[in-house]
C-alpha positions in Angstrom: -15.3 -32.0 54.0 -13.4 -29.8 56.7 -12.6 -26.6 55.9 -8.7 -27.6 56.2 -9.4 -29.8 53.6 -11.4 -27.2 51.3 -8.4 -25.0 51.6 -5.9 -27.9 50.6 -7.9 -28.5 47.2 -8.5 -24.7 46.6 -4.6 -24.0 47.0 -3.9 -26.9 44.7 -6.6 -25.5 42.0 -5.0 -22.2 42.3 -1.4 -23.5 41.8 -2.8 -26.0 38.4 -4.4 -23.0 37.5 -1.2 -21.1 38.4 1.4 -23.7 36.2 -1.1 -24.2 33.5 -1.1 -20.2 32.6 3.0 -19.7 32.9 3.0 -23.0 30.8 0.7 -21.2 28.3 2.6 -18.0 28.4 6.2 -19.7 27.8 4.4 -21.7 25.0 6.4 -24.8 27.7 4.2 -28.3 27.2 5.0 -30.9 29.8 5.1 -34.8 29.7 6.0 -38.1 31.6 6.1 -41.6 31.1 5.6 -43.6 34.2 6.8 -47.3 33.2 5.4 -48.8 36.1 1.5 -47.7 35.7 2.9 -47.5 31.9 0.7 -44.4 31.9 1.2 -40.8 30.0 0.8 -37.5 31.2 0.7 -34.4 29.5 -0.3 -30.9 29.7 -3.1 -29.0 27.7 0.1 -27.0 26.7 1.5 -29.8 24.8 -1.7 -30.5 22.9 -2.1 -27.0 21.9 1.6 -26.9 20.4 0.9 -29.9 18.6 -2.4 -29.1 17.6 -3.8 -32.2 19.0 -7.6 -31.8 20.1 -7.9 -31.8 23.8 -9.9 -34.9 24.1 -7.4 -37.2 22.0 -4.8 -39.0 23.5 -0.9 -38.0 23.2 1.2 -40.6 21.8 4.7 -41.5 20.6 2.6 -41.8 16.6 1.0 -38.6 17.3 4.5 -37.4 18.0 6.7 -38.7 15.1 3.7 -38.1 12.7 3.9 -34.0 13.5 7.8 -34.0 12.9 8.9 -32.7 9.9 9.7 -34.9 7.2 13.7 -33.3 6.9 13.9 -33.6 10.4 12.3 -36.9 11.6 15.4 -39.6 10.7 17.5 -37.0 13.1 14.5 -37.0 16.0 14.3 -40.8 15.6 17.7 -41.7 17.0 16.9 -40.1 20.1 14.4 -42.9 20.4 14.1 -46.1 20.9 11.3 -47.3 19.2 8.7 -45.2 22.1 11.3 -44.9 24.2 13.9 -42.3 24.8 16.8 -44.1 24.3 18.7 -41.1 26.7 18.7 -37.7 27.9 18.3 -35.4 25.4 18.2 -31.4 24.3 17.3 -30.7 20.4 15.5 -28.4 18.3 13.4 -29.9 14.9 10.5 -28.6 13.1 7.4 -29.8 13.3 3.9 -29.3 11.3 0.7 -28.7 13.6 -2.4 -27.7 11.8 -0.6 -27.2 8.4 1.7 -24.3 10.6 5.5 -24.8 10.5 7.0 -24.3 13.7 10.1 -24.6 15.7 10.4 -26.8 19.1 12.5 -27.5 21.7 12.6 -30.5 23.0 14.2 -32.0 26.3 13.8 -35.2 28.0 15.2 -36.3 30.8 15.0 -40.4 32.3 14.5 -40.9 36.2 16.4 -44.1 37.8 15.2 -45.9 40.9 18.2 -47.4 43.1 19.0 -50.6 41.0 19.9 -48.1 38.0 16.3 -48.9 36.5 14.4 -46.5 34.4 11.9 -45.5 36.8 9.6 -42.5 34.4 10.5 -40.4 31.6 10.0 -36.4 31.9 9.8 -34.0 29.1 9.2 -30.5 27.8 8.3 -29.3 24.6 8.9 -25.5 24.0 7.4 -23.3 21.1 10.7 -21.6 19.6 9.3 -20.6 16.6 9.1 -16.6 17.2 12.7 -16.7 18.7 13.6 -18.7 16.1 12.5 -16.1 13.4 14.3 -13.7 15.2 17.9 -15.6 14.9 16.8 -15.8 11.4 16.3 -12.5 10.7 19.3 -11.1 12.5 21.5 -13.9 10.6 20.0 -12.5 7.4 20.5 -9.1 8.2 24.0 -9.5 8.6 24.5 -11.1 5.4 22.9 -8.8 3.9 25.1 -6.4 5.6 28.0 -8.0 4.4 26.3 -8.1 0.9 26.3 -5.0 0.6 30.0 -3.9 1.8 31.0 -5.9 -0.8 28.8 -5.2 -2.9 29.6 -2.0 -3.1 33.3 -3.0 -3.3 33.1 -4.4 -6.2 31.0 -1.9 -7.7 34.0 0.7 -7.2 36.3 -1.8 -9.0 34.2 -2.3 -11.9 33.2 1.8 -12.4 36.8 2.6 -12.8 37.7 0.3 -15.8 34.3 0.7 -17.0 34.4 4.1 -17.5 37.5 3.7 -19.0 36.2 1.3 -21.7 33.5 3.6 -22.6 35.7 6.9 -23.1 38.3 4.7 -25.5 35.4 3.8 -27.3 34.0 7.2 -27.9 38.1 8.6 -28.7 37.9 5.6 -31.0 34.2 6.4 -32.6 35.1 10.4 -33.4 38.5 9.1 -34.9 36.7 6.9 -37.2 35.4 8.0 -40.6 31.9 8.5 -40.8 31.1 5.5 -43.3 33.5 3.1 -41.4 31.7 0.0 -40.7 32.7 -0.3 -36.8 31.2 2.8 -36.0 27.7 0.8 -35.3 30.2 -1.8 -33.3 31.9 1.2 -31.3 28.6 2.3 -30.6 27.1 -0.5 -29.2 30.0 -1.3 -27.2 29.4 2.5 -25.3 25.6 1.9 -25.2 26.4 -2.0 -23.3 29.2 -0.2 -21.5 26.4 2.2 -20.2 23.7 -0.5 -19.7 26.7 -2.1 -17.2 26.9 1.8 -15.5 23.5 2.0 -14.5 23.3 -1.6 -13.4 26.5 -0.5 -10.9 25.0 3.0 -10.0 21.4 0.8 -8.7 23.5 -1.5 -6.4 25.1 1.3 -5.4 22.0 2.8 -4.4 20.3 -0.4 -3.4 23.4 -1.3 -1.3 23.4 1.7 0.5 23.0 1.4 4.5 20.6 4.5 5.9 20.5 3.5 9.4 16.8 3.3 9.5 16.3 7.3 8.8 12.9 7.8 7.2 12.5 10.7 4.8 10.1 12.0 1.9 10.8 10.0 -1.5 9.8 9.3 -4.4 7.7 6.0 -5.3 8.9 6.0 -8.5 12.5 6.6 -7.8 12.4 3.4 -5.7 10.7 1.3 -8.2 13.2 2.7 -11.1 16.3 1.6 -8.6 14.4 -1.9 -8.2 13.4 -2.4 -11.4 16.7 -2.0 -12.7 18.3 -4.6 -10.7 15.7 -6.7 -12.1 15.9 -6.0 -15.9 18.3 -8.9 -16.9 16.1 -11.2 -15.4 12.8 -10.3 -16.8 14.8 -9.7 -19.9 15.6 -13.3 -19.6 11.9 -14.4 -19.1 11.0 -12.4 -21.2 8.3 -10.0 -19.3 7.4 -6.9 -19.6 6.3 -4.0 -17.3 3.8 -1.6 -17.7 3.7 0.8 -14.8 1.0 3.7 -14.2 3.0 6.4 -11.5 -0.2 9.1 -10.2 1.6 12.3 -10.3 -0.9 13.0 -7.1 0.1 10.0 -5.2 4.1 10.0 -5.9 5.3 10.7 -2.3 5.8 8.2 0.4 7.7 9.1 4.1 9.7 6.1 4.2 13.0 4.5 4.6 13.8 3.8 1.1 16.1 1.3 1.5 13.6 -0.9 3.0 10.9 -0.2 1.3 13.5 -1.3 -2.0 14.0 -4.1 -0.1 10.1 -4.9 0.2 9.5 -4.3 -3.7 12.7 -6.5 -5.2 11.1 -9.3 -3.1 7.6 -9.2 -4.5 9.0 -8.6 -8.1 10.8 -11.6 -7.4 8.6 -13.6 -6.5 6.3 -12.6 -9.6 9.2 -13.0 -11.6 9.2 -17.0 -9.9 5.7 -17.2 -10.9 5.7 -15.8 -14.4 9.2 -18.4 -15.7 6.8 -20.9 -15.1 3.9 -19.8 -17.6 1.3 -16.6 -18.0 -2.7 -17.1 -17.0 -4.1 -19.3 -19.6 -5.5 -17.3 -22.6 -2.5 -14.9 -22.3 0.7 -15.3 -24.6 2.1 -12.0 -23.0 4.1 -12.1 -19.8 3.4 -9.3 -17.8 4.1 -6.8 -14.7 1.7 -4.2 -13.8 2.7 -1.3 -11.4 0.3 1.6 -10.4 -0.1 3.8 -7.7 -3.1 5.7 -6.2 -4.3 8.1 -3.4 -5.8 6.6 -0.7 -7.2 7.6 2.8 -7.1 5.0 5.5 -9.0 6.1 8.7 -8.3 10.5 8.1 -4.4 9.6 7.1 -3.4 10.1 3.4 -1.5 7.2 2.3 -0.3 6.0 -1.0 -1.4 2.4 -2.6 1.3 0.9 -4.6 -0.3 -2.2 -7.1 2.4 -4.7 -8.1 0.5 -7.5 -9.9 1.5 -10.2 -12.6 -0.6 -12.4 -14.7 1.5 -16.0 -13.6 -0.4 -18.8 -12.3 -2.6 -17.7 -9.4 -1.9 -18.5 -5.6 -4.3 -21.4 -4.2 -7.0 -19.6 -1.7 -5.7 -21.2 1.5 -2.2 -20.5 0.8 -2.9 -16.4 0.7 -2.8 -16.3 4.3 0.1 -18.9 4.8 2.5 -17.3 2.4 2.9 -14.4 4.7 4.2 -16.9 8.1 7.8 -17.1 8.4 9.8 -20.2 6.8 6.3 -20.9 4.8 7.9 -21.2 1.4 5.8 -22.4 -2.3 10.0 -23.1 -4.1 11.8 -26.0 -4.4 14.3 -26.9 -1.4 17.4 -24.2 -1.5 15.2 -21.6 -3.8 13.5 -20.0 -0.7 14.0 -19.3 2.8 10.0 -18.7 3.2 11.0 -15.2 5.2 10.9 -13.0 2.2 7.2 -11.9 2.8 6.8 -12.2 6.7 10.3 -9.7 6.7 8.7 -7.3 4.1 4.8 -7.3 6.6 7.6 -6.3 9.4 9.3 -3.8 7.6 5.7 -2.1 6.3 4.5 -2.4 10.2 7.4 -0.3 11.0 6.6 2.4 8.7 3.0 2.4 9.9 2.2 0.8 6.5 0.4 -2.1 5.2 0.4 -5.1 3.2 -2.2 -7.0 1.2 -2.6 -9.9 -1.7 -5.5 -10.6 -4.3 -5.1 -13.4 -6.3 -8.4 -14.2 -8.1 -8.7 -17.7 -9.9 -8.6 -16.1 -13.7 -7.5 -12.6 -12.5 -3.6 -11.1 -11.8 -2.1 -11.5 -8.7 -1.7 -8.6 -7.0 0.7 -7.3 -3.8 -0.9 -4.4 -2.1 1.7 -1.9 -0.5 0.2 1.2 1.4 2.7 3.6 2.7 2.3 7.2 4.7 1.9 10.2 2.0 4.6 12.4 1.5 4.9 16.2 -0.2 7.9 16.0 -2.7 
């Protein structure tokens, strides 16, 4: 072999090696379907996004069979049977190794000069993390606009509230002592104030911080949560039992956010625990502690929120925590509430942890930086 010809398969090395790595780093699989030879190309990208082992073969089944199930009537009409039936430029889920993700997908057909379809070329993109992103910026504004009007309305209901509660009370010291509506006076002030403190924890809840991280309390956060929860475990029927450590009560956080993190785990145990207690136990149950902790020479704070509902299933503990991976019926969950709270404790410099035991409560593991109050 010359050495002309050495360089002219060195330079062609160096450019596969060149376009494999820029497909690897734009998560960008390539494909095409020569009908002539009637032979398929693809690139090691491709089988990695599809989570096909590298020596199996890429196919039109392999395809359809890693689409998912809500999506694959809509991915179908692009085809014809294994063949595109026209240019195309869509975005589907698929399923590769049990993993949700997003894909684009484009294909484009080649003609020859008689208007004959000549080859078929393709890319498959990985979308999922920008997809997450849209996600959470669409969420984040509706929560924005949640709270606006959330707050809104809390204004609107304070004012007549406050005026219910104040006849009552005029109406209660006007009434004679052995009056029998007195009880009935009473217990509309004491339901009049139960709907007060329900308005004052949106309030707080709703309340937009920019971000600004200060010294709090833990258990003023999980009062505010677990107030906006009451009707609900009231309505399940569960009770909490929480254990504060006097020593460990001061986090530096955003508390906003962290509120944020804590309604969705007692959420989700409130999910779990409608459905049924551990067997053996009649009692529905929430169990909230926190304790000191050092992690490397940092002092942090471990908050415990565990229930005793049905346990989570070994190889889902890890899964739960990837975005759009949801356990609830269709239109229950998005699947983000978890993977948004692990962001939100990154950002603190915190950190985020589950134990679910077969037999044992399920606990959520929330360690934040220590605070002085």
């Amino acid at each position: 072999m010359t050495n002309t010809s050495q360089n002219i398969d060195s330079r062609i090395a160096e450019y596969e090696y060149t376009i494999e790595k820029l497909q690897e780093m734009g998560q960008v699989g390539i494909w095409r379907y020569d009908f002539q030879k009637q032979e398929i190309l693809w690139s090691r990208e491709i089988l990695q996004i599809f989570g096909i082992a590298e020596d199996a073969r890429f196919t039109y089944k392999n395809f359809l069979n890693s689409v998912h199930e809500d999506d694959r009537d809509a991915v179908i009409q692009n085809w014809a049977s294994e063949i595109p039936a026209g240019n195309f430029d869509i975005t589907h889920r698929i399923v590769a190794d049990g993993t949700l993700k997003w894909i684009r997908h484009k294909v484009e057909l080649d003609y020859d000069n008689r208007e004959h379809v000549e080859s078929v070329c393709g890319f498959v993109q990985d979308v999922s993390d920008l997809k997450y992103l849209e996600e959470k910026t669409i969420r984040s504004a509706q929560l924005a606009a949640v709270g606006e009007f959330t707050t809104m309305i809390a204004h609107e209901v304070n004012n007549p509230l406050s005026g219910i509660i104040n006849y009552a009370q005029v109406f209660k010291v006007k009434a004679c002592k052995d009056c029998e509506r007195i009880e009935l006076l009473s217990r509309i002030m004491g339901e009049g104030e139960r709907i007060a403190k329900v308005v004052k924890n949106l309030l707080a809840f709703s309340y937009h911080s920019d971000g600004e991280k200060t010294a709090q309390k833990i258990e003023n956060i999980l009062l505010h949560v677990l107030g906006l929860m009451a009707p609900k475990f009231e309505e399940n029927q569960i009770s909490v039992k929480m254990e504060i450590n006097e020593d460990a009560s001061g986090v530096y956080c955003n508390a906003q956010q962290i509120e944020q993190v804590v309604l969705n785990i007692l959420r989700n145990a409130n999910q779990a625990l409608s459905t049924g207690s551990l067997s053996g136990q009649t009692e529905r149950l929430i169990w909230i502690r926190t304790q000191e902790k050092r992690i490397g020479n940092e002092p942090y704070v471990e908050l415990r929120i565990a229930n005793n509902g049905p346990n989570i299933p070994p190889q889902l503990i890890e899964r739960i925590r990837e975005p759009y991976y949801t356990t609830k019926p269709a239109g229950i969950g998005t699947g983000l509430g978890l993977s948004i709270s692990g962001d939100i404790l990154n950002a603190h410099n915190g950190y985020f942890d589950i134990e679910s035991n077969p037999g044992q409560f399920t606990e959520m593991i929330i360690s934040l930086p220590a605070a002085k109050i």
